[in-house]
mmCIF file of the C-alpha atoms, coordinates in Angstrom:
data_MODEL
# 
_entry.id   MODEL 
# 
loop_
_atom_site.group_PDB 
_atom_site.id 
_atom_site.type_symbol 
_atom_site.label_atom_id 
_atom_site.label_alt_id 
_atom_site.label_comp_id 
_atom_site.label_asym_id 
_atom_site.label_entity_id 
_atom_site.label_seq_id 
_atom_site.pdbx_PDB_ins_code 
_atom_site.Cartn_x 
_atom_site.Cartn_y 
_atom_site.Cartn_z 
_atom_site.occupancy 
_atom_site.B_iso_or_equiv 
_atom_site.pdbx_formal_charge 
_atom_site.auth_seq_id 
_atom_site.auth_comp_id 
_atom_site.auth_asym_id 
_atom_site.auth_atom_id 
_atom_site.pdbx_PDB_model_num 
ATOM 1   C CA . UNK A 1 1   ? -96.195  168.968 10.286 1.00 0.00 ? 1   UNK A CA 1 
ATOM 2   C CA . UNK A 1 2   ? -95.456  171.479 7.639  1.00 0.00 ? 2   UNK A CA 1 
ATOM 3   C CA . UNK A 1 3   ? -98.550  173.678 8.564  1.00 0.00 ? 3   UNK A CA 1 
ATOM 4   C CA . UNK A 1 4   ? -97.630  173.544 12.437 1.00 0.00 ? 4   UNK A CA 1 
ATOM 5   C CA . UNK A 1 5   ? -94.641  175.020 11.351 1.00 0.00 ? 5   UNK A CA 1 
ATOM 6   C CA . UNK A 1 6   ? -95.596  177.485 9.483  1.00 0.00 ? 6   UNK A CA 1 
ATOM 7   C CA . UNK A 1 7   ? -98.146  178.499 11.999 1.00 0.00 ? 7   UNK A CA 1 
ATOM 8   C CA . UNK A 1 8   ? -95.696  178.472 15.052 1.00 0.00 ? 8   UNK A CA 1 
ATOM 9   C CA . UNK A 1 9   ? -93.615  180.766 12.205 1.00 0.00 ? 9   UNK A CA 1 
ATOM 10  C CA . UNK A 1 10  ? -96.323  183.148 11.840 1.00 0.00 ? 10  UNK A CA 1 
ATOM 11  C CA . UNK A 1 11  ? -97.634  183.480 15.432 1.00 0.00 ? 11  UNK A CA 1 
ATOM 12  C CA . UNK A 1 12  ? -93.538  184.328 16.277 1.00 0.00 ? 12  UNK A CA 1 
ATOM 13  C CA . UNK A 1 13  ? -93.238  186.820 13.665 1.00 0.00 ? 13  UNK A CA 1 
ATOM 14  C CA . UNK A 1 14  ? -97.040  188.646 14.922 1.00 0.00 ? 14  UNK A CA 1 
ATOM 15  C CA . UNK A 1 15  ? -95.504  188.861 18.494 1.00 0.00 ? 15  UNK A CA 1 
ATOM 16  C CA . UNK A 1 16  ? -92.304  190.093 17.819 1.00 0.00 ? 16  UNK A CA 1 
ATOM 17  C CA . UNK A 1 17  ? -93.888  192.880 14.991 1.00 0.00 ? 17  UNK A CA 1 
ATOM 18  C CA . UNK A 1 18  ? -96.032  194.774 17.562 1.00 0.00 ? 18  UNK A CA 1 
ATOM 19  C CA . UNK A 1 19  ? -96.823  198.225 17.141 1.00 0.00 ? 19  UNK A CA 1 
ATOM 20  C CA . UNK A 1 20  ? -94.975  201.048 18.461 1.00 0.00 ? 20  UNK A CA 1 
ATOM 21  C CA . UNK A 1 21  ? -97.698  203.219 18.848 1.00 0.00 ? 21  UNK A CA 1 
ATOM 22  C CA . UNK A 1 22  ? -98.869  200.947 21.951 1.00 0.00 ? 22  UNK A CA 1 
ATOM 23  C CA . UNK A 1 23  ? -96.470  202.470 23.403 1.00 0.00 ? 23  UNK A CA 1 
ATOM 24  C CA . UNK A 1 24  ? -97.428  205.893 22.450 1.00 0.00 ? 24  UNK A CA 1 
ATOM 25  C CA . UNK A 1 25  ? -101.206 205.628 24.374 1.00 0.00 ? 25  UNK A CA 1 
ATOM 26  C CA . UNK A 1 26  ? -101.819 209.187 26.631 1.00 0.00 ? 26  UNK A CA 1 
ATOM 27  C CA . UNK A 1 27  ? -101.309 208.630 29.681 1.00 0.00 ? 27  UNK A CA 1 
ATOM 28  C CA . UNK A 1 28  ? -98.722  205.877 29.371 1.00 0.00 ? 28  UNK A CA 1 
ATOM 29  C CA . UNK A 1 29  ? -95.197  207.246 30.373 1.00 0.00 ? 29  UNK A CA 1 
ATOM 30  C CA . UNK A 1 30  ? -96.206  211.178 30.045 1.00 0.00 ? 30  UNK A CA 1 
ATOM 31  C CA . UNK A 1 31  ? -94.926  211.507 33.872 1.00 0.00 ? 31  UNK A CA 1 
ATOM 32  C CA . UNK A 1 32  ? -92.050  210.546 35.702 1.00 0.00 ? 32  UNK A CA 1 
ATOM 33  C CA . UNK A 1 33  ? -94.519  208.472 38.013 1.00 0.00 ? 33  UNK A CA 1 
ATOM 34  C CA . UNK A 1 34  ? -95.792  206.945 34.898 1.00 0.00 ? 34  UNK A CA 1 
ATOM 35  C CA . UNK A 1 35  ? -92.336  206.525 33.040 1.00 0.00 ? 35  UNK A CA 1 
ATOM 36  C CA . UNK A 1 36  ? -92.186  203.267 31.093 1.00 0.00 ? 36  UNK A CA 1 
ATOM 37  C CA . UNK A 1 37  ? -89.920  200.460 31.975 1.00 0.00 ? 37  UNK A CA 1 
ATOM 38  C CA . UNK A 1 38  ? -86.918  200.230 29.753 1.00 0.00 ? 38  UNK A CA 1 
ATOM 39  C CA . UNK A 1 39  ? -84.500  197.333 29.237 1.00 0.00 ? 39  UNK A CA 1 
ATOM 40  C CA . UNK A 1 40  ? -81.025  198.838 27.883 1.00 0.00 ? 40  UNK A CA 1 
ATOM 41  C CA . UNK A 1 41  ? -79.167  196.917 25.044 1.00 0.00 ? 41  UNK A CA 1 
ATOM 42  C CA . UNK A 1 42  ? -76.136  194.841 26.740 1.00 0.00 ? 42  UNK A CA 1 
ATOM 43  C CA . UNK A 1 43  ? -72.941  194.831 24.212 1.00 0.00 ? 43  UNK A CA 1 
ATOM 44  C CA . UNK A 1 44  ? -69.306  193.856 24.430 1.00 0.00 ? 44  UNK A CA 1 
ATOM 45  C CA . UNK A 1 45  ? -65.908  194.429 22.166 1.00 0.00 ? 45  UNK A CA 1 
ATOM 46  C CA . UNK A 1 46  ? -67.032  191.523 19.979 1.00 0.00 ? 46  UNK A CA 1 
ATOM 47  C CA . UNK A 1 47  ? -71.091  192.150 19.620 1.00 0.00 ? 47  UNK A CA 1 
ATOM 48  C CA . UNK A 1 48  ? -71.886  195.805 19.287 1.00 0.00 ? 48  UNK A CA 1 
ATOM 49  C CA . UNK A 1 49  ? -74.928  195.419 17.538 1.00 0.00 ? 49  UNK A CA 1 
ATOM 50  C CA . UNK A 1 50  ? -77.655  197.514 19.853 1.00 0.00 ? 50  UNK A CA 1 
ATOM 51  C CA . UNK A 1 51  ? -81.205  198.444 18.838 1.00 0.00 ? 51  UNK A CA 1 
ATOM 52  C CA . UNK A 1 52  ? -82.933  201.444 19.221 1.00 0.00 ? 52  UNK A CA 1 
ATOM 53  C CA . UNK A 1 53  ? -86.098  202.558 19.958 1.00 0.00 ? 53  UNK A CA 1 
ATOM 54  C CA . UNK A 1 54  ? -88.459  204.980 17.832 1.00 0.00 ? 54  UNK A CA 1 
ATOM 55  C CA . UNK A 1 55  ? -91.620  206.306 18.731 1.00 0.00 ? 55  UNK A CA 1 
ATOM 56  C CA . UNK A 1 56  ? -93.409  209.715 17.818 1.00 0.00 ? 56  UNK A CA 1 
ATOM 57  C CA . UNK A 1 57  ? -94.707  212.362 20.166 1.00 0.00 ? 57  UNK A CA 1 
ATOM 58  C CA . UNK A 1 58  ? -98.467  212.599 20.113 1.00 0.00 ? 58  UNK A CA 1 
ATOM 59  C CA . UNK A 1 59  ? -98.994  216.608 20.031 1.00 0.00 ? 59  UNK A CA 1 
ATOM 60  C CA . UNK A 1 60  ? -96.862  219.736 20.838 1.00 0.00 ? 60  UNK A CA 1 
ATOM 61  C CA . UNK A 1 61  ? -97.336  218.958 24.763 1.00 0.00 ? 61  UNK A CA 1 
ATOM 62  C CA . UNK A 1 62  ? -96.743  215.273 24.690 1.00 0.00 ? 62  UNK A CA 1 
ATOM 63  C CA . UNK A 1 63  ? -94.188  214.442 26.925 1.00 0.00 ? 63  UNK A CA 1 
ATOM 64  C CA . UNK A 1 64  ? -92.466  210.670 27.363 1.00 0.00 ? 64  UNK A CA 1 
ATOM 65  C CA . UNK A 1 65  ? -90.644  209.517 29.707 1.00 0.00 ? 65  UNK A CA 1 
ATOM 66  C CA . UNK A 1 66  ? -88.865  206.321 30.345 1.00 0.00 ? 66  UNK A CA 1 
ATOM 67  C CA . UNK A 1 67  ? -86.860  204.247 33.211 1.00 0.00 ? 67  UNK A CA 1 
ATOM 68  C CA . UNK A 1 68  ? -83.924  201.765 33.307 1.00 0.00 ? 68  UNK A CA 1 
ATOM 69  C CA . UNK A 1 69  ? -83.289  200.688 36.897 1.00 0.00 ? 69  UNK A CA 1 
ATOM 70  C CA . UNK A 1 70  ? -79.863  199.094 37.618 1.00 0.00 ? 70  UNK A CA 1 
ATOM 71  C CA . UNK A 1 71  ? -80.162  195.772 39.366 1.00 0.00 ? 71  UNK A CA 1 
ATOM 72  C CA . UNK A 1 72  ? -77.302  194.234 38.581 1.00 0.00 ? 72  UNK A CA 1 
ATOM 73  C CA . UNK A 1 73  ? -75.262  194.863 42.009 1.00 0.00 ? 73  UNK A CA 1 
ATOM 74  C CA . UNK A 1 74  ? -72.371  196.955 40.658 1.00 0.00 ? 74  UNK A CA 1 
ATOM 75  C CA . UNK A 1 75  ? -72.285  200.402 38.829 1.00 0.00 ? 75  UNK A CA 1 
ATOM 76  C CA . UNK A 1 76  ? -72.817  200.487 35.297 1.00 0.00 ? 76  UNK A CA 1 
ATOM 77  C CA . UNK A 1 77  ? -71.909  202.665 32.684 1.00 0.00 ? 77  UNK A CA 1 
ATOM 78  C CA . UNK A 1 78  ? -74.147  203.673 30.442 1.00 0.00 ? 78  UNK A CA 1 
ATOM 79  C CA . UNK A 1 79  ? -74.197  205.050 26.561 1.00 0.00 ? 79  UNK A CA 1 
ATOM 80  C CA . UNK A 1 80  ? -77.393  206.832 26.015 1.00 0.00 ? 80  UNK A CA 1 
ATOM 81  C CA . UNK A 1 81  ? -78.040  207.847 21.991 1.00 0.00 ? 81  UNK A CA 1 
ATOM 82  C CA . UNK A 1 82  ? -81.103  209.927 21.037 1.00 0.00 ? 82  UNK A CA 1 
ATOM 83  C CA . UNK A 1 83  ? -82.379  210.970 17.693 1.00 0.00 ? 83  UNK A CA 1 
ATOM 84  C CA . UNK A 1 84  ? -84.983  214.064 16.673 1.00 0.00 ? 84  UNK A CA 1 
ATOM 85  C CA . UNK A 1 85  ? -86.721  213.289 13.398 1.00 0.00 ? 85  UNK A CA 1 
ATOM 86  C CA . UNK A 1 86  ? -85.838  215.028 10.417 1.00 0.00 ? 86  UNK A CA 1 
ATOM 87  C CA . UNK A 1 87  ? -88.318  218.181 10.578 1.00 0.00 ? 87  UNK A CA 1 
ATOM 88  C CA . UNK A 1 88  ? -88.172  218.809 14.078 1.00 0.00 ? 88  UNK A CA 1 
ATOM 89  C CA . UNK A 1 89  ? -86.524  219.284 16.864 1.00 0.00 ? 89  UNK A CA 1 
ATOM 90  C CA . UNK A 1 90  ? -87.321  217.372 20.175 1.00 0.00 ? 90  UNK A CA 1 
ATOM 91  C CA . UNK A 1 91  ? -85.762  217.554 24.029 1.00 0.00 ? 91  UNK A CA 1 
ATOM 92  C CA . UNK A 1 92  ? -83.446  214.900 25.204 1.00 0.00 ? 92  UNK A CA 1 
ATOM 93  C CA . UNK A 1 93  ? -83.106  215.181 29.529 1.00 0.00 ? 93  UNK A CA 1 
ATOM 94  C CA . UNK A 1 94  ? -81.270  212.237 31.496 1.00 0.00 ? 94  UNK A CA 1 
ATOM 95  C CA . UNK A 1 95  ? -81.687  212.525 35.056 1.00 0.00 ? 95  UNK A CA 1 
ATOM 96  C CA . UNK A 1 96  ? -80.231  209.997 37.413 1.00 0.00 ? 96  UNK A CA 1 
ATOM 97  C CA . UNK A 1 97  ? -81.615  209.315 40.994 1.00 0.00 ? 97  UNK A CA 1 
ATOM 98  C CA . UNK A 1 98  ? -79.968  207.161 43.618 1.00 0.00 ? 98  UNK A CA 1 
ATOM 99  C CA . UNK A 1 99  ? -81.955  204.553 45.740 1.00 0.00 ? 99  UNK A CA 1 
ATOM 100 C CA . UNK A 1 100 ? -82.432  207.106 48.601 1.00 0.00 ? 100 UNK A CA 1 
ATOM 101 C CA . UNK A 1 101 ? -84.268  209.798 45.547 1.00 0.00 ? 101 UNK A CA 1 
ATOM 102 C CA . UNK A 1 102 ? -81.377  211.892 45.414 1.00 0.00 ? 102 UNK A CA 1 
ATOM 103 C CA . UNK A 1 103 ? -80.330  213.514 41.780 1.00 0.00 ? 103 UNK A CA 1 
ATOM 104 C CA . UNK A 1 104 ? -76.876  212.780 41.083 1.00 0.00 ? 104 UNK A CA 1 
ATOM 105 C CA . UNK A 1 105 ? -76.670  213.663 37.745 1.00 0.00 ? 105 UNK A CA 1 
ATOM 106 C CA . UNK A 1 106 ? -78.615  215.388 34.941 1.00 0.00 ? 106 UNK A CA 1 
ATOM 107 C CA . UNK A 1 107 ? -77.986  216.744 31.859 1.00 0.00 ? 107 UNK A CA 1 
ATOM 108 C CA . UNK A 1 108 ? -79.628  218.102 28.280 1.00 0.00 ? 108 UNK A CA 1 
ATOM 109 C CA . UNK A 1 109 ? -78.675  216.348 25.154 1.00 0.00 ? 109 UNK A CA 1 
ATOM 110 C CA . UNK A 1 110 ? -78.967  219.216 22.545 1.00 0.00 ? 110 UNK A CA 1 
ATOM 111 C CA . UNK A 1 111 ? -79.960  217.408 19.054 1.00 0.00 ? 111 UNK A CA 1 
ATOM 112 C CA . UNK A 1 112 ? -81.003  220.297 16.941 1.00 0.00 ? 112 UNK A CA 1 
ATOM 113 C CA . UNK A 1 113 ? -83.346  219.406 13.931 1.00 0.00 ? 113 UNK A CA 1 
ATOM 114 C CA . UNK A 1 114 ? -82.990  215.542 13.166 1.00 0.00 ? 114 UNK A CA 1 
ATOM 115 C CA . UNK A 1 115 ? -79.288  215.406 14.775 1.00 0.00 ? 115 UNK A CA 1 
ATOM 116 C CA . UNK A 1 116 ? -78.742  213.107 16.683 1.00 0.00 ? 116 UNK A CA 1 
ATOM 117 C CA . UNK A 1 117 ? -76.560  213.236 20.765 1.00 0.00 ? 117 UNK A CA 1 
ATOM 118 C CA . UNK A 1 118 ? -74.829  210.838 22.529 1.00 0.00 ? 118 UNK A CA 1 
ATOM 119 C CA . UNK A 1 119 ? -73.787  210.849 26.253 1.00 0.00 ? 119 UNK A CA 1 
ATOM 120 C CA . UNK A 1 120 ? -70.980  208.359 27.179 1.00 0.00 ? 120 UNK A CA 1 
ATOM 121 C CA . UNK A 1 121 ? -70.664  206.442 30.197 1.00 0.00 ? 121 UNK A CA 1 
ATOM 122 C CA . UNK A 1 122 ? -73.283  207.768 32.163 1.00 0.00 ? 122 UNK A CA 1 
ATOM 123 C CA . UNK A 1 123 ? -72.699  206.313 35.632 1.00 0.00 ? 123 UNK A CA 1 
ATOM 124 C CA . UNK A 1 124 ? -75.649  204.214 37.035 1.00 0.00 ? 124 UNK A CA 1 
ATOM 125 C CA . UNK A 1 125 ? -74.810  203.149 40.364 1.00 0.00 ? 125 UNK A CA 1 
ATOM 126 C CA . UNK A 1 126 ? -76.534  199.915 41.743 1.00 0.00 ? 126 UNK A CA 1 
ATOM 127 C CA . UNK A 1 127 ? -80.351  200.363 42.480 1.00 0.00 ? 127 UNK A CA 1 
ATOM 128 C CA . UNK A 1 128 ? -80.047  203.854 41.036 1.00 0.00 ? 128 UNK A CA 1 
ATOM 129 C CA . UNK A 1 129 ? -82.897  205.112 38.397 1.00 0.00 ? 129 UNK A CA 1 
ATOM 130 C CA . UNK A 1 130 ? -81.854  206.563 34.802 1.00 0.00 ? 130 UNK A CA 1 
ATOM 131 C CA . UNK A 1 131 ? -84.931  208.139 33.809 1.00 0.00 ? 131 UNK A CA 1 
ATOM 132 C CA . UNK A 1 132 ? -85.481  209.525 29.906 1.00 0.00 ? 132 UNK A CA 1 
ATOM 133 C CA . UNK A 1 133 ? -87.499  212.689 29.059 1.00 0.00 ? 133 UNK A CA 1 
ATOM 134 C CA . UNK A 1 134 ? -88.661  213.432 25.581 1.00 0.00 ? 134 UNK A CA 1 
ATOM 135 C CA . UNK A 1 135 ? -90.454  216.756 24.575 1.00 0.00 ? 135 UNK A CA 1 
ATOM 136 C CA . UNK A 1 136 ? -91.125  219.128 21.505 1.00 0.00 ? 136 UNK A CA 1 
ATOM 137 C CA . UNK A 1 137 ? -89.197  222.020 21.724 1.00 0.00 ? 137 UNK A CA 1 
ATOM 138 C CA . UNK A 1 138 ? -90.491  223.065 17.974 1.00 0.00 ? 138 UNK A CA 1 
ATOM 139 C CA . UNK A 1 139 ? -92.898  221.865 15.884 1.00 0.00 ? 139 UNK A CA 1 
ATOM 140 C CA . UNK A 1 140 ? -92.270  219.203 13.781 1.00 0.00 ? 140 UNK A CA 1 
ATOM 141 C CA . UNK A 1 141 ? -93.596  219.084 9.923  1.00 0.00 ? 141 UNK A CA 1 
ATOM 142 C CA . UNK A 1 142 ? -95.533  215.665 11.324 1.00 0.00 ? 142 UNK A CA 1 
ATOM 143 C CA . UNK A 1 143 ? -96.199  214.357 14.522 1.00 0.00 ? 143 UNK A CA 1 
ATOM 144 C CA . UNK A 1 144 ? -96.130  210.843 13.166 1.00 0.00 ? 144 UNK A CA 1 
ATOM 145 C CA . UNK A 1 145 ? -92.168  211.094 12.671 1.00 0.00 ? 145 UNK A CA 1 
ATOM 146 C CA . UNK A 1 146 ? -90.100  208.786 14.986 1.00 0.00 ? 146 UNK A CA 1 
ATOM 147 C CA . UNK A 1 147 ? -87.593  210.089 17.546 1.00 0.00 ? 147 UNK A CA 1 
ATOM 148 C CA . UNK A 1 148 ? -84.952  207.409 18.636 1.00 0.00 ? 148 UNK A CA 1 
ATOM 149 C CA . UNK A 1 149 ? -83.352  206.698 21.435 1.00 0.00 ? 149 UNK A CA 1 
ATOM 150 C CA . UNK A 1 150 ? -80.789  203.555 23.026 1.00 0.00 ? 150 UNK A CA 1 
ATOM 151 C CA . UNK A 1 151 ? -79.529  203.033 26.615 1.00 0.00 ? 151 UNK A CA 1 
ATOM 152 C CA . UNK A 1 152 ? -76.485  200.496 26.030 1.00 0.00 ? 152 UNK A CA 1 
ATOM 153 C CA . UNK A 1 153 ? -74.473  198.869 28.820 1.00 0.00 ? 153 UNK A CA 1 
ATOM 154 C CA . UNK A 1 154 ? -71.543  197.020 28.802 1.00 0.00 ? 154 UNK A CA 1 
# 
């Protein structure tokens, strides 16, 4: 019984402690078409413990992009926190588009080298797409540093 436990313990902790660089193959997210799926962190007045997300850039032109659409029925809004590494200085873009592919809003989230920007209450209306871009704007020390970023909804 013990060793069942421990392996059910084990396999949990290998499935949860995935890589990040999966995430990070070319040709995965490098285009809006291709922009990966993102679930944003839900928090409330009592429980404001969100997680981020940190990933490198692959090269000077590596691009990333990522998606959060809003099914839930209602507009949300939405806290969006991104992160350069220390060493470099990376793009943040936000651009949201409305069920009929309309931009309604879009803006650039100046960082600087390994700041860090935050853009409050971003409004998602329902079925509307909040898309993510991420892009060298100069040339980090390492490529293998992280950038960070965190869509949070109340």
């Amino acid at each position: 019984m013990r060793f069942i436990k421990f392996t059910i313990a084990l396999v949990l902790v290998c499935i949860f402690s995935t890589s990040q660089g999966a995430f990070a193959a070319i040709g995965i997210g490098d285009t809006k078409a291709t922009a990966i799926p993102y679930t944003p962190c839900s928090y409330s007045a009592n429980n404001y413990a969100c997680y981020s997300t940190a990933l490198p850039l692959n090269s000077e032109t590596d691009v990333d992009w990522f998606q959060w659409t809003n099914r839930t029925g209602i507009t949300k809004p939405t806290d969006i926190w991104v992160t350069s590494p220390n060493g470099a200085w990376y793009g943040f873009t936000y651009q949201v588009i409305n069920k009929y592919g309309d931009l309604i809003d879009f803006a650039y989230l100046n960082t600087q080298v390994g700041g860090t920007a935050f853009a409050p209450q971003v409004s998602v209306p329902a079925d509307a797409t909040l898309f993510l871009q991420v892009y060298v704007i100069n040339k980090p020390i390492d490529f293998s540093s992280l950038y960070s970023f965190s869509f949070n909804i109340p």
